[in-house]
N, C-alpha and C positions, 0 to 999 in steps of 0.2 A: 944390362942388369940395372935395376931402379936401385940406390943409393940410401933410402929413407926407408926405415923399418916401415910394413905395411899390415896394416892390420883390417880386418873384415870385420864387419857390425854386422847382425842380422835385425830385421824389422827394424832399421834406424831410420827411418822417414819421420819418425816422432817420439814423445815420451823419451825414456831414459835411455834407448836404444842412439837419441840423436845426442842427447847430452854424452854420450862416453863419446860420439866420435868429435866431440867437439875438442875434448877434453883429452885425446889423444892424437889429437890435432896438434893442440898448445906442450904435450909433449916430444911435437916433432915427429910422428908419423904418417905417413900417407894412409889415409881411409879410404876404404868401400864402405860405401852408404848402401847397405844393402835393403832392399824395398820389393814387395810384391807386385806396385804399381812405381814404374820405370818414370814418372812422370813426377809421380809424388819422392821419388830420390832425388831427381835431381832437384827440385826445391831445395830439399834437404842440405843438399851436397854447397846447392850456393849459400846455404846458410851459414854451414859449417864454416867456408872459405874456400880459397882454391889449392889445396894439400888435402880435399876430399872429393871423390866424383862417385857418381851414381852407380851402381851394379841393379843388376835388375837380379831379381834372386826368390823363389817363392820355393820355401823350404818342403814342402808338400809334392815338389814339382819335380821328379827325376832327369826331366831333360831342362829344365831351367837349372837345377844343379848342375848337372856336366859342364851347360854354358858357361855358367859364371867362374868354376873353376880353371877351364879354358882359356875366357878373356884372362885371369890373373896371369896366368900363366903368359901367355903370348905377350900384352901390356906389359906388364912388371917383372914378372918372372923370379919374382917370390911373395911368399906371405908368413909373418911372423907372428904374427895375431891372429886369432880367431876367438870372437865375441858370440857367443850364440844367445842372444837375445830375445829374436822372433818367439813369440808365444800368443796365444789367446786364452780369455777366462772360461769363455762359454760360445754359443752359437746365437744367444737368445736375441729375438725383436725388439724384447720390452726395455724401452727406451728408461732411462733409470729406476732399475731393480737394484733393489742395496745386495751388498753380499749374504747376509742374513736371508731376505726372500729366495736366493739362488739358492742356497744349501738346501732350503726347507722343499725345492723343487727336484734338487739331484743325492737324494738319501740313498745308499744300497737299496733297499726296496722300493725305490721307485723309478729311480734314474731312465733314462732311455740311453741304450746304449749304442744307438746314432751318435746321442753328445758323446761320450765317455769317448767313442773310437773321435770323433772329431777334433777334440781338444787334444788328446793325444796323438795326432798323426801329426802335430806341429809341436807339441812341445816336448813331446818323444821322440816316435819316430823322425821327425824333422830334424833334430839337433844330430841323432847319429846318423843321418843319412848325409846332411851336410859336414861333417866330422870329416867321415871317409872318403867323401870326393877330394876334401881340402888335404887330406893327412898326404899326398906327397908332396905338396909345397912346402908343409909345415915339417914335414923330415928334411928336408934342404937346408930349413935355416938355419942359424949356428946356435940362437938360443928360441925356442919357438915355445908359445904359451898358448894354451886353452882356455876361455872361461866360460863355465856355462851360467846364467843369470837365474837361479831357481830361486826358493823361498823357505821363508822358516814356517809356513804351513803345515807345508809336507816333511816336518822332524817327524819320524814317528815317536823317538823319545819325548819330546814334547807334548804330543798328540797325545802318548799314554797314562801321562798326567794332565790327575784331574784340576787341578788347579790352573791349568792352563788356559790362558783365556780365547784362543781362538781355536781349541777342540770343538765345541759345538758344530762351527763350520768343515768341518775333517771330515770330508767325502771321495767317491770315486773318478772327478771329473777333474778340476784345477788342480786343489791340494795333491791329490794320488798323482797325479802327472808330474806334480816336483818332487815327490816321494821316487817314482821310477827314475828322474833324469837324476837325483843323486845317484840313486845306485847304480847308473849310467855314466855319471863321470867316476867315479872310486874305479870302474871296470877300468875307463881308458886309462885311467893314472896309474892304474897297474899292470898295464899291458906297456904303457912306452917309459916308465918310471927310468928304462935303462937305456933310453936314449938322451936323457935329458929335457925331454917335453913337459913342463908341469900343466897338469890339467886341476884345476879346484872351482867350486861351486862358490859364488857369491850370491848372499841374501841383500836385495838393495832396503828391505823395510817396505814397510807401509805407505809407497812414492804416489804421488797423487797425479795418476797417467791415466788414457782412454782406457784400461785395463779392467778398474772399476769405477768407471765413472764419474773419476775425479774425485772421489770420495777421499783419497787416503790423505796423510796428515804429513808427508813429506813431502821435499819439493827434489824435482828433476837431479839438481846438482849432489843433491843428499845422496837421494838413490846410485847414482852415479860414482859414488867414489869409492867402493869398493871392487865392482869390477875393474876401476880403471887401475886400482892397489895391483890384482892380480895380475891383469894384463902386462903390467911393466914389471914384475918382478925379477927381481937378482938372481943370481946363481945360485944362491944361499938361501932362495925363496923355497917355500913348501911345495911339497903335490899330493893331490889326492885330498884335497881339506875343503871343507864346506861353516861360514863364516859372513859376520856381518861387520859393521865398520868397528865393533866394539870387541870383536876377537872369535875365536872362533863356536860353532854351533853343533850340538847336536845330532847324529844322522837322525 
């Protein structure tokens, strides 16, 4: 049995997915650098240091789930973490589209719902399909945490005030996808509430990652610190809560 709490990152080959595992690195866990290209983790992984190694992991992918849950298993033989990070904004070519031009392309009346099932099959279906392969690892360990990385987009409290300043972009494709994977973790956090597993949703902000383009106005480390909040939480820690570094948010 591995000795060091272990915790899995999803889509961490980059962006804020590699900043938490760095950063739960430096708190002394063993990470999976989990990546859809096995090549581009372990970059990753040397980056991180050597208390993180590469999982190949494509959330979309049922038999590359089983795998990855597999290796943990056999390698380490538990996991105490689970980061579910991996997401995408969109499917598009157009090499710098602001988020504005993407909305005005994916409205309820227009959308194709090619994108909508696309975006969703990773930041939906993907986070609960990797959930379940990992949930009997993370029922073994003595304190085990969820975090899933959604956004304050998809508040629909937020959304249904007008004074809000990113309503205009509140669509069926990114936004609606963090709208579903809340109300995707509130499910798990009430179904293992009485095991002791806290599952809660962190907003990283406006992190300026491949996501959009680099456009956003925070930096990696920022983004980063709220997932890493949850991921190490206490006994005394919450479940079921969805929050940004400034407390918590909205569903």
């Amino acid at each position: 049995m591995h000795n060091k709490p272990v915790a899995l990152v999803t889509g961490a080959n980059q962006g804020i997915g590699l900043q938490i595992a760095k950063d739960l690195v430096a708190h002394g866990c063993t990470v999976l650098v989990g990546s859809r290209n096995l090549q581009r983790g372990e970059a990753a992984a040397k980056e991180v240091g050597p208390d993180a190694r590469a999982l190949q992991l494509d959330v979309t992918d049922k038999a590359s789930i089983a795998a990855a849950a597999e290796r943990i298993r056999k390698e380490l033989g538990r996991l105490d973490v689970l980061v579910n990070n991996a997401a995408i904004s969109d499917t598009s070519k157009q090499p710098g589209i602001s988020v504005q031009e993407y909305a005005k392309l994916t409205r309820p009346s227009n959308v194709s719902l090619d994108e909508v099932r696309a975006v969703w099959e990773t930041n939906v279906f993907g986070v609960l399909a990797v959930t379940q392969a990992m949930l009997p690892l993370l029922r073994e360990a003595p304190a085990a945490r969820i975090v899933n990385v959604s956004s304050g987009v998809g508040s629909l409290t937020r959304n249904a005030d007008r004074a809000s300043p990113w309503r205009s972009i509140f669509g069926p494709v990114y936004p609606a996808s963090k709208t579903a994977l809340n109300a995707i973790t509130l499910a798990m956090a009430i179904e293992l509430e009485s095991t002791g597993i806290k599952v809660n949703a962190a907003c990283p902000g406006y992190t300026k990652t491949n996501l959009n383009n680099y456009s956003g106005t925070r930096t990696v480390e920022e983004g980063a610190r709220e997932p890493v909040r949850l991921a190490l939480l206490g006994p005394d820690g919450l479940t079921g809560t969805f929050s940004n570094e400034d407390g918590p948010l909205p569903w």
